[in-house]
C-alpha positions as CSV (number, residue, x, y, z in Angstrom):
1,X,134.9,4.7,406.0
2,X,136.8,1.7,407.4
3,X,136.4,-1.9,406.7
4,X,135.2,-4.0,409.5
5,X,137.9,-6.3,411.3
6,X,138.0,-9.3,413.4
7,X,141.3,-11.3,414.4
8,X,143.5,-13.2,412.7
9,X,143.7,-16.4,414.8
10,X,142.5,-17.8,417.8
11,X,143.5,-16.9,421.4
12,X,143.3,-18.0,425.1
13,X,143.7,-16.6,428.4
14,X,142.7,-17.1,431.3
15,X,142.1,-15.8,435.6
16,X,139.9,-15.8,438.3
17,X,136.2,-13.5,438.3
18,X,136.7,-10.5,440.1
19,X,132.9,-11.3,442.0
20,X,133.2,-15.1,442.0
21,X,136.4,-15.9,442.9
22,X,136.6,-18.3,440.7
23,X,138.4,-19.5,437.8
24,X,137.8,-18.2,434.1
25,X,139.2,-18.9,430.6
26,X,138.1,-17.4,427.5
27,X,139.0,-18.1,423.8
28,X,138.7,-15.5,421.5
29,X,138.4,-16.6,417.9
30,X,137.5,-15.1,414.7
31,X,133.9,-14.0,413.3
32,X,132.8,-13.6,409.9
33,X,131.4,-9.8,408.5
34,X,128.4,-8.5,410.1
35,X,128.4,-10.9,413.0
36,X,129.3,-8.1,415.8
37,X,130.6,-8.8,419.0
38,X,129.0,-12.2,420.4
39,X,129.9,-14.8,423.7
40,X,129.3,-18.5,424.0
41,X,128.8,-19.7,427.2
42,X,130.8,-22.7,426.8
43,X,128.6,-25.0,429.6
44,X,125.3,-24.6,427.8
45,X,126.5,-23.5,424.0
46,X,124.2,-20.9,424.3
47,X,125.1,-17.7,422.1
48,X,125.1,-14.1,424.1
49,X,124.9,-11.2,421.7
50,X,126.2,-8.2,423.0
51,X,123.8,-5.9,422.9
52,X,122.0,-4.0,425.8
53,X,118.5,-6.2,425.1
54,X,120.2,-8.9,427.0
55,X,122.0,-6.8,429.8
56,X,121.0,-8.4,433.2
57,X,123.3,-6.6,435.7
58,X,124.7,-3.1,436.2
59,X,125.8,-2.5,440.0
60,X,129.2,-3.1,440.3
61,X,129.7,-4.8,436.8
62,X,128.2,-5.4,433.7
63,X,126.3,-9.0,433.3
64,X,124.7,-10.1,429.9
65,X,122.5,-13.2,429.2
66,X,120.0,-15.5,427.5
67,X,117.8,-17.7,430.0
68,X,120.1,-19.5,432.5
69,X,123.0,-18.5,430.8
70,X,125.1,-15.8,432.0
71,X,128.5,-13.9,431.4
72,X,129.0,-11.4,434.1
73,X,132.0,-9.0,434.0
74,X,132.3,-8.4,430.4
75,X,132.9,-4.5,430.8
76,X,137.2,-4.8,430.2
77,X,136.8,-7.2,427.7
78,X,134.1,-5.2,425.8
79,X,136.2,-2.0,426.2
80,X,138.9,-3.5,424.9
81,X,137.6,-5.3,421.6
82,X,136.0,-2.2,421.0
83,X,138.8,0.5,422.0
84,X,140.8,-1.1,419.5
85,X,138.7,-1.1,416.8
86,X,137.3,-4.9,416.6
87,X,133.9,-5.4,415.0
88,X,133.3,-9.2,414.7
89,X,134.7,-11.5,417.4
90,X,133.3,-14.8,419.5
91,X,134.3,-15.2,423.0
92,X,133.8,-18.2,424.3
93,X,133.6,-18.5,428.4
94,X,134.4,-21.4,431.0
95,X,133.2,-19.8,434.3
96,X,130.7,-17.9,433.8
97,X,132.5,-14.5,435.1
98,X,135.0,-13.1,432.3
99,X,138.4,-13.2,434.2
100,X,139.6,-9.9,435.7
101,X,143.3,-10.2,434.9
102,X,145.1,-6.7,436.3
103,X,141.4,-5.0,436.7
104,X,142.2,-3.1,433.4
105,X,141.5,-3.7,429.8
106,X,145.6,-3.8,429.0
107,X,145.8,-7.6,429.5
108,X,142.8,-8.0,427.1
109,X,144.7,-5.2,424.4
110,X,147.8,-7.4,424.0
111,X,145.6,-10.8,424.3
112,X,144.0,-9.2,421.1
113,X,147.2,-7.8,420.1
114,X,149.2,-11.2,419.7
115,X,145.9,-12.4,417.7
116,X,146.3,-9.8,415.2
117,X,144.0,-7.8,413.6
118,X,142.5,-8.8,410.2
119,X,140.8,-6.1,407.9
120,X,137.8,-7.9,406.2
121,X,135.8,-6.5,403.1
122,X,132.6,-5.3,404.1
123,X,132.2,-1.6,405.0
124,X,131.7,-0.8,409.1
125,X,128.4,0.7,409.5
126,X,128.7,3.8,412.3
127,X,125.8,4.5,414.2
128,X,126.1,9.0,414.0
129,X,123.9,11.2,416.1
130,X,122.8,13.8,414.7
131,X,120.6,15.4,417.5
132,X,121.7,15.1,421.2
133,X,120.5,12.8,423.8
134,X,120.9,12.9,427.5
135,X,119.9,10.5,430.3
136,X,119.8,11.8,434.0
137,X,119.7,10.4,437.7
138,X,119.8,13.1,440.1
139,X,122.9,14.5,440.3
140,X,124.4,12.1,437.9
141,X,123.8,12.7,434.3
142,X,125.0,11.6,430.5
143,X,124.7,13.2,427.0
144,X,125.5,12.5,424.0
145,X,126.0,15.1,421.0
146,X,126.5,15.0,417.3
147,X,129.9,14.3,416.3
148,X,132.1,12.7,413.2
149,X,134.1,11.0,415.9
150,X,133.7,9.7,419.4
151,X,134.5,11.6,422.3
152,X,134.6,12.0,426.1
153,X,134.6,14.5,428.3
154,X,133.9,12.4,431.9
155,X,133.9,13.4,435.4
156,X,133.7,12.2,438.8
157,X,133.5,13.5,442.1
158,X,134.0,11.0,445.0
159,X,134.3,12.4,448.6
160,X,137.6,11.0,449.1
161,X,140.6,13.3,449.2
162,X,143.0,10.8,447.4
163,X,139.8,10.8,444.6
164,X,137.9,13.9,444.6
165,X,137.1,15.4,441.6
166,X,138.3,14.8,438.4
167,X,137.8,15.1,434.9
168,X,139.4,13.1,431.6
169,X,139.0,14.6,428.0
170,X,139.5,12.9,424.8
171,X,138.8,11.1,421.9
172,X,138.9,7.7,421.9
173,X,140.4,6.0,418.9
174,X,142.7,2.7,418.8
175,X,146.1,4.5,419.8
176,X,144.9,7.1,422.4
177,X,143.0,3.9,423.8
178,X,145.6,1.9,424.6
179,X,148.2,4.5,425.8
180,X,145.5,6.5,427.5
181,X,142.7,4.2,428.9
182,X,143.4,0.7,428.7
183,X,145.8,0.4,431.3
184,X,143.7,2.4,433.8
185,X,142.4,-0.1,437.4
186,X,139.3,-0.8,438.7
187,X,139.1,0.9,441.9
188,X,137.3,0.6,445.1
189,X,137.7,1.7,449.0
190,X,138.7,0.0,451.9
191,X,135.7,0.7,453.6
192,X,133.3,-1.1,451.3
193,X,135.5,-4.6,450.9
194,X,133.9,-6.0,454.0
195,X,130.3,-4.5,452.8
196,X,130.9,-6.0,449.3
197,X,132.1,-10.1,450.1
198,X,129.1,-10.2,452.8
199,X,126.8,-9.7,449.4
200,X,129.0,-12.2,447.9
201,X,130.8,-9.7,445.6
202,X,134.1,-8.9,445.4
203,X,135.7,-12.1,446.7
204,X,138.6,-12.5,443.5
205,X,139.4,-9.1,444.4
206,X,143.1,-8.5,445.3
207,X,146.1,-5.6,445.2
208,X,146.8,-7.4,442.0
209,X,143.9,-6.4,440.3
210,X,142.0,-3.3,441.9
211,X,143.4,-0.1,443.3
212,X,142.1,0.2,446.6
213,X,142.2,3.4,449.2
214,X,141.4,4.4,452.1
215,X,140.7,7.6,453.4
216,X,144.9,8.6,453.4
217,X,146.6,6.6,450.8
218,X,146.3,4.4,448.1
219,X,146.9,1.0,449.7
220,X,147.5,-1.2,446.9
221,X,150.7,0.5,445.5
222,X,151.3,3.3,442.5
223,X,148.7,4.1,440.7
224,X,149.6,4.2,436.7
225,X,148.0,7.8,436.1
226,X,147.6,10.6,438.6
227,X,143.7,10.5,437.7
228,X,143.5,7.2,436.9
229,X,140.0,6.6,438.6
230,X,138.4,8.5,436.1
231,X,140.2,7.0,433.1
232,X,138.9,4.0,434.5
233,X,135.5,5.4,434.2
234,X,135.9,6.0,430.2
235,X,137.1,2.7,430.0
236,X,133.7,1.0,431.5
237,X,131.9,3.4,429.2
238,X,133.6,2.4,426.1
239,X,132.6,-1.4,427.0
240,X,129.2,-0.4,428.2
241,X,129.0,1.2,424.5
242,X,129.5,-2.0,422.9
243,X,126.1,-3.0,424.2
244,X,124.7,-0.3,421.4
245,X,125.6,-3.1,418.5
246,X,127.0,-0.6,416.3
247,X,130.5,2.1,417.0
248,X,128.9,5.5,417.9
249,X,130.2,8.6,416.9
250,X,129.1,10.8,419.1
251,X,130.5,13.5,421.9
252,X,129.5,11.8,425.9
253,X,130.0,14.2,428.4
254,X,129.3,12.0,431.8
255,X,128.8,13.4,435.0
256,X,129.0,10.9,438.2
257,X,127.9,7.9,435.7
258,X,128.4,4.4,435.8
259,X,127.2,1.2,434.4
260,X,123.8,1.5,435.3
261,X,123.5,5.4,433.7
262,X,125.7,3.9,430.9
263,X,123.1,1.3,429.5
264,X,120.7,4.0,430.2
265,X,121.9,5.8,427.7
266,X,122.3,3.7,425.2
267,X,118.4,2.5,425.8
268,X,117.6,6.1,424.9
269,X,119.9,6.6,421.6
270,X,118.1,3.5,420.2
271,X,114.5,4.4,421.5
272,X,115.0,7.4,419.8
273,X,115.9,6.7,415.9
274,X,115.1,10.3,414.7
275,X,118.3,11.5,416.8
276,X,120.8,9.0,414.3
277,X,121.8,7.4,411.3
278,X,123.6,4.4,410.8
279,X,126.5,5.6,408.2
280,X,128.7,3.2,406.0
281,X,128.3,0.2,403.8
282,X,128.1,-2.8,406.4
283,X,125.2,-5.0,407.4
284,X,123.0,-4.9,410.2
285,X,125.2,-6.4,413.3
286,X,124.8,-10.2,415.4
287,X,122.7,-11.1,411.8
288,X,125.3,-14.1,411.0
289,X,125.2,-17.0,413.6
290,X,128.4,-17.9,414.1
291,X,129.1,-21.7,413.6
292,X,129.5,-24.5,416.3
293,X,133.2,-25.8,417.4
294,X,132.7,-28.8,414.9
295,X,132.2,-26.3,412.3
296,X,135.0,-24.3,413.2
297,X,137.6,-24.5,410.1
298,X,140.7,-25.4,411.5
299,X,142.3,-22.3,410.5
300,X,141.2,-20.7,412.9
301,X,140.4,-23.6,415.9
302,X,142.8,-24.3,418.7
């Protein structure tokens, strides 16, 4: 079993929300063992845990919150400390929408990637299935089924030639994540961007950062993978994951999911304790509040 990690040093970056529009900047700093994966909402100093108890919003993004105090768009960012193996962090958020950057998680890999990783001393605890679990919506289902590792077998089917179906298979560890799923777009269609802004969604939304098509072509230039639509899928469900508090080790197959069917899922793994185990040496998770900015040592503050 591992050791848990958290960065070396602090880092900023910074964009505009994908839904607002408007500008972002995160700092990601260091986090003591056992502390998990937590945000600061750096207007009201209110501390986010991310955990599915305090998921808000799961349309077109995923938004978690205490009170008045919301971070919306976390998904990338999520996918991204936890696709590269990152157990204790705190983000810290200006805005209120995490920044979108290229509508992938790569921007977020090598923002964590010039931090450095630092291997602490405390065990990781692994939450292990060890009975399957399965969450459905009509045609659109998710299961998840014992494994020592996680991962994915995810499909989608969108009536769109330049879409259609198709299916990514994998597991998901630190190097097949950033070669395989990081980079991988956000995507939407032409004919929903009008639909979308009138609901007030949508309006950062660019060629820069989204691959958008229409009914003949990919309108926003090359796209990175020849299925990279459904990469992008795994990529939401390993940040919607995150929301479980501990790394699962588990087989998903997904059918038509998304954010919503996601966090379902991970509602039912925890409402159903006889189906896991929680494996390793470490600490409950988000147990260790993490300590204001004038507590910060200066090690590790900007």
């Amino acid at each position: 079993m591992r050791r848990q990690r958290t960065i070396r040093q602090a880092v900023v970056s910074e964009g505009i929300g994908l839904h607002t529009g408007l500008p972002g900047r995160i700092r990601l700093l260091p986090a003591p063992e056992d502390h998990g994966i937590q945000f600061r909402h750096a207007a009201t100093g209110t501390i986010v845990p991310a955990r599915i108890d305090h998921a808000q919003e799961l349309a077109f993004a995923t938004r978690i919150g205490l009170g008045q105090s919301a971070i919306s768009t976390v998904e990338h960012l999520l996918s991204a400390i936890r696709g590269v193996g990152i157990d204790n962090i705190l983000v810290e958020l200006e805005g209120g929408e995490v920044p979108i950057m290229d509508g992938s998680a790569e921007p977020f890999v090598e923002i964590l990637g010039e931090a450095g990783i630092r291997e602490q001393e405390r065990p990781v605890t692994v939450l292990r299935l060890t009975a399957p679990v399965e969450v459905r919506d009509g045609a659109k289902w998710i299961r998840a089924e014992p494994s020592d590792e996680l991962t994915v077998d995810y499909r989608i089917s969108f009536d769109n030639p330049l879409v259609g179906y198709q299916r990514y298979v994998g597991t998901v560890d630190p190097e097949t994540y950033r070669k395989a799923i990081a980079p991988a777009r956000t995507f939407g269609f032409l004919k929903d961007v009008k639909y979308l802004k009138s609901q007030g969604l949508g309006l950062g939304g660019s060629y820069s950062n989204c691959v958008i098509v229409d009914d003949h072509r990919v309108v926003s230039g090359e796209l990175r993978f020849p299925d990279e639509f459904v990469r992008h899928k795994v990529l939401d469900l390993v940040g919607d994951l995150a929301l479980l508090e501990y790394p699962l080790a588990a087989s998903i197959t997904a059918h038509k999911a998304g954010h919503a069917l996601h966090a379902d899922l991970v509602r039912a793994i925890l409402a159903r304790p006889e189906c896991w185990e929680l494996v390793g040496g470490g600490g409950p998770a988000f147990v260790v509040p993490f300590p204001l900015e004038t507590e910060i040592p200066a090690a590790i503050a900007l």
